[in-house]
C-alpha positions as CSV (number, residue, x, y, z in Angstrom):
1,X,-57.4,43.5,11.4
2,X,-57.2,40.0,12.4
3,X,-53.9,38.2,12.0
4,X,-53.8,34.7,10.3
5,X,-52.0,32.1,12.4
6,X,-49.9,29.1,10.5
7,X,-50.1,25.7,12.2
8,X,-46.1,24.4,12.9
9,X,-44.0,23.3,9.7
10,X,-43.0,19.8,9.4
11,X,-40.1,19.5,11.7
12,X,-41.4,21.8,14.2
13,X,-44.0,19.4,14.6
14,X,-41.9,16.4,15.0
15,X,-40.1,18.3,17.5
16,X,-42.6,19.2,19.5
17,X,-43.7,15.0,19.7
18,X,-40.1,14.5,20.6
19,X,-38.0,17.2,22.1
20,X,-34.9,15.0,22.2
21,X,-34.6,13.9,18.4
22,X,-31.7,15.2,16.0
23,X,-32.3,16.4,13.2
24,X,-30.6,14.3,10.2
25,X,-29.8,15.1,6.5
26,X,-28.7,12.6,4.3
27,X,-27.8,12.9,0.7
28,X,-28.2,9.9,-1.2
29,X,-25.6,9.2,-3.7
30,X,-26.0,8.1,-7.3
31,X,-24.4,5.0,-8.6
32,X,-21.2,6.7,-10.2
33,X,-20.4,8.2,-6.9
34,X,-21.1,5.1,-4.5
35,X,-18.4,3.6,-7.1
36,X,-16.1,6.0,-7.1
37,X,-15.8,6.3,-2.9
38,X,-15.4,2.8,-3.6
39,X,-12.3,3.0,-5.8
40,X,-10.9,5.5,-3.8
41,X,-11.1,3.4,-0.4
42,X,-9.7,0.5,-2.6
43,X,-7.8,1.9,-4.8
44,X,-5.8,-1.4,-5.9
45,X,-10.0,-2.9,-6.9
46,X,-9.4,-1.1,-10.8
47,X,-6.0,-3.0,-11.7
48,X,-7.1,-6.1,-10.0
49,X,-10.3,-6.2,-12.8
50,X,-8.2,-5.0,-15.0
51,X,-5.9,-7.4,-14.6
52,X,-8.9,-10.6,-14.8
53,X,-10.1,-8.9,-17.6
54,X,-7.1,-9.2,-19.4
55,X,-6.2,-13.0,-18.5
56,X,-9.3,-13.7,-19.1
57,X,-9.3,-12.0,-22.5
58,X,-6.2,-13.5,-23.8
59,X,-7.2,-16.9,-21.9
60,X,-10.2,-16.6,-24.7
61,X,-8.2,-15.8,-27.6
62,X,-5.0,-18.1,-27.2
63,X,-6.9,-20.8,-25.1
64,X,-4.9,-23.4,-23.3
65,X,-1.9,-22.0,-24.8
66,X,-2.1,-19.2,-22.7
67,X,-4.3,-19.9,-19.9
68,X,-2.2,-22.6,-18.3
69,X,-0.2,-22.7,-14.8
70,X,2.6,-22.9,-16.7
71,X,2.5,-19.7,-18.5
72,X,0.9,-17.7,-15.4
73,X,3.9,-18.6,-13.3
74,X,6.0,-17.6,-16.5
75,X,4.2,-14.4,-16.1
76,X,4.8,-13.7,-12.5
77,X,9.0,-14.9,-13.2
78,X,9.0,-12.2,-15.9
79,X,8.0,-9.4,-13.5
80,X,9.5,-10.6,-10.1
81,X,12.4,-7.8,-10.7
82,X,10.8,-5.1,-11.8
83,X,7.9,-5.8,-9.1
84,X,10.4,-5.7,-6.5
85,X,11.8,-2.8,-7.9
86,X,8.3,-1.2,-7.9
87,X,7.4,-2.0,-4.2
88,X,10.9,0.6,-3.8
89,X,9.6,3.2,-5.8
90,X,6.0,2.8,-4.2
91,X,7.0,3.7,-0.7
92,X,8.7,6.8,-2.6
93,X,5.4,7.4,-4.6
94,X,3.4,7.0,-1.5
95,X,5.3,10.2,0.2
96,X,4.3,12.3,-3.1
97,X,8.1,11.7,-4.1
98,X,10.0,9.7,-7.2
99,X,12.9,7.9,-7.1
100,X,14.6,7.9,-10.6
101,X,17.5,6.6,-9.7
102,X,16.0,2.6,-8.5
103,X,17.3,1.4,-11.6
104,X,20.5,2.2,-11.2
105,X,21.1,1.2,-7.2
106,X,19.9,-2.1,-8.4
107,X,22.5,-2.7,-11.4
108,X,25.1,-1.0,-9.0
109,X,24.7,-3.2,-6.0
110,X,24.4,-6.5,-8.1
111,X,28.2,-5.4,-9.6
112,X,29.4,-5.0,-6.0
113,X,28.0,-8.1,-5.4
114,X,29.7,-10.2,-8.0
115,X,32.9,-7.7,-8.2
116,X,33.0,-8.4,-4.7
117,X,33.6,-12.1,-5.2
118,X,35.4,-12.2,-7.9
119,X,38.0,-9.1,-8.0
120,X,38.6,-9.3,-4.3
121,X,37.9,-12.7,-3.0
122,X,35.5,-12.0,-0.4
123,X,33.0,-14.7,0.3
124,X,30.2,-14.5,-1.6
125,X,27.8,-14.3,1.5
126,X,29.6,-11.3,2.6
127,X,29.6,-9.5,-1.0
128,X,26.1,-10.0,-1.1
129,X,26.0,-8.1,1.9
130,X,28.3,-5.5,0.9
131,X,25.5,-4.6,-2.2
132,X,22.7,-4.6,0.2
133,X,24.3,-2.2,2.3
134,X,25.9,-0.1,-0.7
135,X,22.3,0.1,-1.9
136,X,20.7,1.4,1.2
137,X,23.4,4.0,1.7
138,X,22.6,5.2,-1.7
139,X,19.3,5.8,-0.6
140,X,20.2,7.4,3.1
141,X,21.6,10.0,0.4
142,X,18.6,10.5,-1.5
143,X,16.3,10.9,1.7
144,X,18.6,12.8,3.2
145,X,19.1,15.5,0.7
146,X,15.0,15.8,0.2
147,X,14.1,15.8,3.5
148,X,17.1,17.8,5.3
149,X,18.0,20.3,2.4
150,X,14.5,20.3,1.4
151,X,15.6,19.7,-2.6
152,X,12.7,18.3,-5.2
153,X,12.8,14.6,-5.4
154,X,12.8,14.3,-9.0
155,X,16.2,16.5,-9.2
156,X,17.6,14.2,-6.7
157,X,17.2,11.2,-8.2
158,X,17.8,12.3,-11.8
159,X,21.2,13.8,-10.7
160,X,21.7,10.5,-8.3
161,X,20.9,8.1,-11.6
162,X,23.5,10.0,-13.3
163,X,26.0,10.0,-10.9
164,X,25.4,6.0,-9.8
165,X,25.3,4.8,-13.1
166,X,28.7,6.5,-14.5
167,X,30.1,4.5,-11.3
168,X,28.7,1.7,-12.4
169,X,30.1,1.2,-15.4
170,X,33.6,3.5,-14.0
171,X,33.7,0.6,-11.3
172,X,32.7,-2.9,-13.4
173,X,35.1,-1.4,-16.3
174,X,32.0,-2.4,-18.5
175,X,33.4,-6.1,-17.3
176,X,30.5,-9.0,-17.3
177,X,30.9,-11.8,-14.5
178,X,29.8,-15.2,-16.9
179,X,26.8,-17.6,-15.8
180,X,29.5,-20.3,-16.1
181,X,32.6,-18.8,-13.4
182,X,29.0,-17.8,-11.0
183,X,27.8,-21.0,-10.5
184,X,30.8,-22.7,-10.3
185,X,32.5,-20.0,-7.5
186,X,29.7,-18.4,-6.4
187,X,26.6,-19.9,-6.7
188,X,24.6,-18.1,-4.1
189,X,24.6,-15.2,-6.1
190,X,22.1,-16.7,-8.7
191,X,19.9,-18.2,-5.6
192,X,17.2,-16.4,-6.2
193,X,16.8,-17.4,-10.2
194,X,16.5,-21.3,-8.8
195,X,13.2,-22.8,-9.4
196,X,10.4,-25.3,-7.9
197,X,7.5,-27.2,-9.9
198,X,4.1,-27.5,-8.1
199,X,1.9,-29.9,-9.9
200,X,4.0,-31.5,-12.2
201,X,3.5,-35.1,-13.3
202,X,6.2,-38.2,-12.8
203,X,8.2,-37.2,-15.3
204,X,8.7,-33.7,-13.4
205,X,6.9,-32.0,-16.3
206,X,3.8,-29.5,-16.7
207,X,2.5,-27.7,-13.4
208,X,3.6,-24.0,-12.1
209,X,7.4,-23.4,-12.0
210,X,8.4,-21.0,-9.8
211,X,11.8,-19.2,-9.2
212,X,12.5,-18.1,-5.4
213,X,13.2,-14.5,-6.9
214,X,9.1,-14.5,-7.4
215,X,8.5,-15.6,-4.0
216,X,10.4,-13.3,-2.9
217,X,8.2,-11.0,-5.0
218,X,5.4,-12.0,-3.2
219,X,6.2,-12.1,0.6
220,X,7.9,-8.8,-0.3
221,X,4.5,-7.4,-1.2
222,X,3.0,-9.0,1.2
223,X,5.4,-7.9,4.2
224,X,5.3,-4.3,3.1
225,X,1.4,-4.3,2.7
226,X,1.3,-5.0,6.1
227,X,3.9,-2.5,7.6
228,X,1.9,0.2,5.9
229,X,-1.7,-0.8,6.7
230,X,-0.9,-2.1,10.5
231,X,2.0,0.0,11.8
232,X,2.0,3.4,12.8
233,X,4.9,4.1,10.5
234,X,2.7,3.1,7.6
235,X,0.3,5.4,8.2
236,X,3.3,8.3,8.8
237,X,4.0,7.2,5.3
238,X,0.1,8.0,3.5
239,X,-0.2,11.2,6.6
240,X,3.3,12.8,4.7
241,X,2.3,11.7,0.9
242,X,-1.3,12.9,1.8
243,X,-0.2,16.4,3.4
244,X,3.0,17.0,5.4
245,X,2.4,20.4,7.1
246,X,-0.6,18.8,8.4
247,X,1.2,15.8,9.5
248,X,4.0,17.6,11.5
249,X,1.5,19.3,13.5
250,X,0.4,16.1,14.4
251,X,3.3,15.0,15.7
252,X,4.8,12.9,12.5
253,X,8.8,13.5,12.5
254,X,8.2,14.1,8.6
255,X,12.1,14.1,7.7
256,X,13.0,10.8,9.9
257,X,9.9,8.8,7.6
258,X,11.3,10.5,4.5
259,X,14.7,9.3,5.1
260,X,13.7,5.9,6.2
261,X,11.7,5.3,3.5
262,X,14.4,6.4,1.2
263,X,17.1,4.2,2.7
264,X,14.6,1.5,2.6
265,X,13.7,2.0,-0.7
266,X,17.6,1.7,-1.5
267,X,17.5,-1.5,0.2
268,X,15.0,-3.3,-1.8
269,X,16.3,-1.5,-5.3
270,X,20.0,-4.0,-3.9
271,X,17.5,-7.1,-3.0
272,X,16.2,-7.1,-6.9
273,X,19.9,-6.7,-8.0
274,X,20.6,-9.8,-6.4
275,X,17.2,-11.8,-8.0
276,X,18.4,-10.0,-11.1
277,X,21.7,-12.0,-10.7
278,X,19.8,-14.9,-10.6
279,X,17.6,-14.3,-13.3
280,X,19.9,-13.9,-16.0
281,X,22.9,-15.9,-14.4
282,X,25.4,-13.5,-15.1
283,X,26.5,-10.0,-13.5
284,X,26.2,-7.1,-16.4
285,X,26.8,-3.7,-15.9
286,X,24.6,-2.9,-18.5
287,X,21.0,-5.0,-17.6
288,X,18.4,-3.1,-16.4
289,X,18.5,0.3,-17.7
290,X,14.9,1.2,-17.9
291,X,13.6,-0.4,-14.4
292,X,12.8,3.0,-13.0
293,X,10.7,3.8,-16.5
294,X,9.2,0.0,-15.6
295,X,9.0,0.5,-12.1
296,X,6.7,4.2,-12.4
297,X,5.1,2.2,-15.3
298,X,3.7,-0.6,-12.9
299,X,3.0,1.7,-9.9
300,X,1.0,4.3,-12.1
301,X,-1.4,0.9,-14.0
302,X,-1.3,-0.3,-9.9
303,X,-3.6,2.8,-9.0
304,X,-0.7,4.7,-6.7
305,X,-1.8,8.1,-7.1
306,X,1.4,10.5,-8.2
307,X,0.7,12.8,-5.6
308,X,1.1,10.8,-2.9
309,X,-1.2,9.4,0.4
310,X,-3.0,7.2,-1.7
311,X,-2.3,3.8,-3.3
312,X,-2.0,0.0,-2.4
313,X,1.4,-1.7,-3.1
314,X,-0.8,-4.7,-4.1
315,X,-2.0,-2.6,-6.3
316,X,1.7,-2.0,-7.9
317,X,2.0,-5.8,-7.9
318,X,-1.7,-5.6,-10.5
319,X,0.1,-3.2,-12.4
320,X,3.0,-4.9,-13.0
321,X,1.5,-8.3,-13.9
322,X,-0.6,-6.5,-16.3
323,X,1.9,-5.1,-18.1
324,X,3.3,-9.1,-18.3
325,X,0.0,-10.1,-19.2
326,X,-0.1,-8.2,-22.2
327,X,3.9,-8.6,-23.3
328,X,3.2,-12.2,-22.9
329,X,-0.2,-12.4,-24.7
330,X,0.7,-10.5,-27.2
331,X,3.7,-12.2,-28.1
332,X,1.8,-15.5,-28.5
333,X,0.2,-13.6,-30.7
334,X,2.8,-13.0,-32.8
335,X,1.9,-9.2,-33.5
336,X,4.5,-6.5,-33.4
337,X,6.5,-5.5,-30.0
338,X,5.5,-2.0,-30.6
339,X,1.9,-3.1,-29.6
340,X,2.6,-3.6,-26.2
341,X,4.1,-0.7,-25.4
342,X,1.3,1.3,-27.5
343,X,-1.3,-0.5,-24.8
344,X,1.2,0.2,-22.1
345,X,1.4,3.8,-23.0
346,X,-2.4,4.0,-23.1
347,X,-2.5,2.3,-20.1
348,X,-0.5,4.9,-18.4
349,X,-2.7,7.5,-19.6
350,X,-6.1,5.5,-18.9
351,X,-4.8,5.3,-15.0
352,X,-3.8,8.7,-14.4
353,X,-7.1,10.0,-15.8
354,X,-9.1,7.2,-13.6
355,X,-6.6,8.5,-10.1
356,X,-7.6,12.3,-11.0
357,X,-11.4,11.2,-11.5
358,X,-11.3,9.1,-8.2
359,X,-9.3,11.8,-6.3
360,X,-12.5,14.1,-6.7
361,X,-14.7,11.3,-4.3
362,X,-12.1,13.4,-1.7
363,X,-13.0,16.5,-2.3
């Protein structure tokens, strides 16, 4: 029976012509999954069009009312303390962590800071001090109890908010420290609520105001952008959010990066007490209750994903000037307040349903 004899299949023949080629199989992707590797190698790209697509959107609506340097800058003044706030609770995020307790360290170290001066006499400089350092203890705790005792972040903070807030208002005796005694004894305190015009005409009117609290905003942002990007204790930061077992075995002292980041996150939470001195004037015990709700609010719209090793604290700094954006817009407006937050709350929603679909470009 004669046996039939096949000639050599495709790559057996380019083989043959070349013995040293490697064999190659690429997959080419469709458009929706070139855009989502995108999105999740940039993760702050979705709230920065969001973000145009709102100023641009009101800009349209409201005209120069609106869309003026002016109002921008407004914008940015209005967020400056619950953006600083929100580069805290990113580094948190960024380990898979929360940190519900920011709020508080920030209302509690700006009451040390003017209690400080005013009950005991100490020189503003050094009460300003005192907060910083109360706040960044504050968070030593918090680090130290999840990363040491191994106890769920969210119980830690939640029980730390409790417990820093009653000695907030156990300490201040519910006391407010006036604009008017601040600025006459202490005026360093409201430093950071100061302002600069860039642009204005003779008459020192028009152009971009800006208060030193938002530059502070800014290099903050900036700075810490940096550190996590460039430094190797940034990227310890995404390895532990991202997965910490894995990161141990690579050599990542996982507790020491929790703890700092904590303690740092303390520090900053103190910082914004101090701009939020200077942005209302006076020392209350009672301002800024919901800055953690505001602070997860902006770092969820910013693209930070909730379970950690992925995110951009520029992209925090989108979130929060969108939600700005949209109070501000929609008070020129003249529509109800409960609009905002219904846009906020979808928002929210809208973000973590985006992170989720992005997170799959991973898998």
């Amino acid at each position: 029976m004669a046996t039939e004899t096949r000639g050599p299949q495709g790559f057996e023949a380019a083989l043959a012509r070349n013995p040293e080629a490697v064999a190659e199989f690429t997959q080419r992707k469709s458009p929706v999954q070139r855009a989502r590797q995108l999105l999740h190698q940039t993760p702050s790209l979705v709230p920065l069009i969001v973000l145009v697509v709102s100023i641009s959107v009101f800009g349209a609506l409201l005209g120069q009312k609106f869309f003026s340097a002016f109002t921008l800058t407004l914008i940015l003044q209005q967020v400056a303390i619950v953006g600083i706030v929100g580069a805290a609770q990113s580094l948190v995020v960024l380990t898979a962590g929360i940190d519900l307790s920011v709020g508080a360290i920030m209302v509690l170290s700006s009451v040390i800071m003017g209690q400080f001066t005013f009950r005991y006499g100490i020189p503003a400089p050094l009460s300003v001090l005192c907060g910083l350092a109360a706040g960044a203890a504050i968070g030593f705790v918090n680090g130290t109890l999840v990363a040491r005792m191994k106890l769920p972040p969210f119980i830690v903070t939640l029980g730390m908010w409790q417990i820093v807030l009653a000695t907030n208002f156990l300490y201040s005796a519910n006391e407010t420290i006036r604009a008017q005694d601040i600025s006459a004894k202490a005026p360093i305190l409201q430093f950071f609520g100061n302002t600069f015009r860039i642009g204005a005409d003779e008459a020192g009117r028009g152009g971009a105001v800006f208060t030193y609290g938002a530059v502070l905003l800014i290099v903050l942002v900036l700075l810490i952008a940096y550190v996590l990007r460039q430094t190797a204790w940034g990227r310890h930061v995404y390895a532990v959010g991202d997965d910490p077992d894995a990161a141990e075995l690579a050599g990542v002292q996982t507790r020491k990066v929790l703890v700092t980041v904590y303690t740092l996150s303390g520090l900053i939470c103190a910082l914004a007490g101090w701009v939020m001195i200077g942005r209302l004037g006076s020392v209350s015990p009672t301002a800024g209750q919901f800055a953690n709700i505001e602070s997860i609010t902006a770092v969820v719209i910013g693209g930070i994903s909730l379970f950690g090793g992925r995110g951009s604290v520029l992209g925090m700094l989108f979130g929060a000037l969108i939600v700005g954006v949209f109070s501000l817009g929609l008070k020129l407006m003249g529509t109800d307040p409960q609009w905002t937050y219904l846009l906020i709350g979808v928002l929210i929603i809208a973000a973590v349903a985006v992170d989720q679909w992005i997170r799959k470009a991973a898998a």
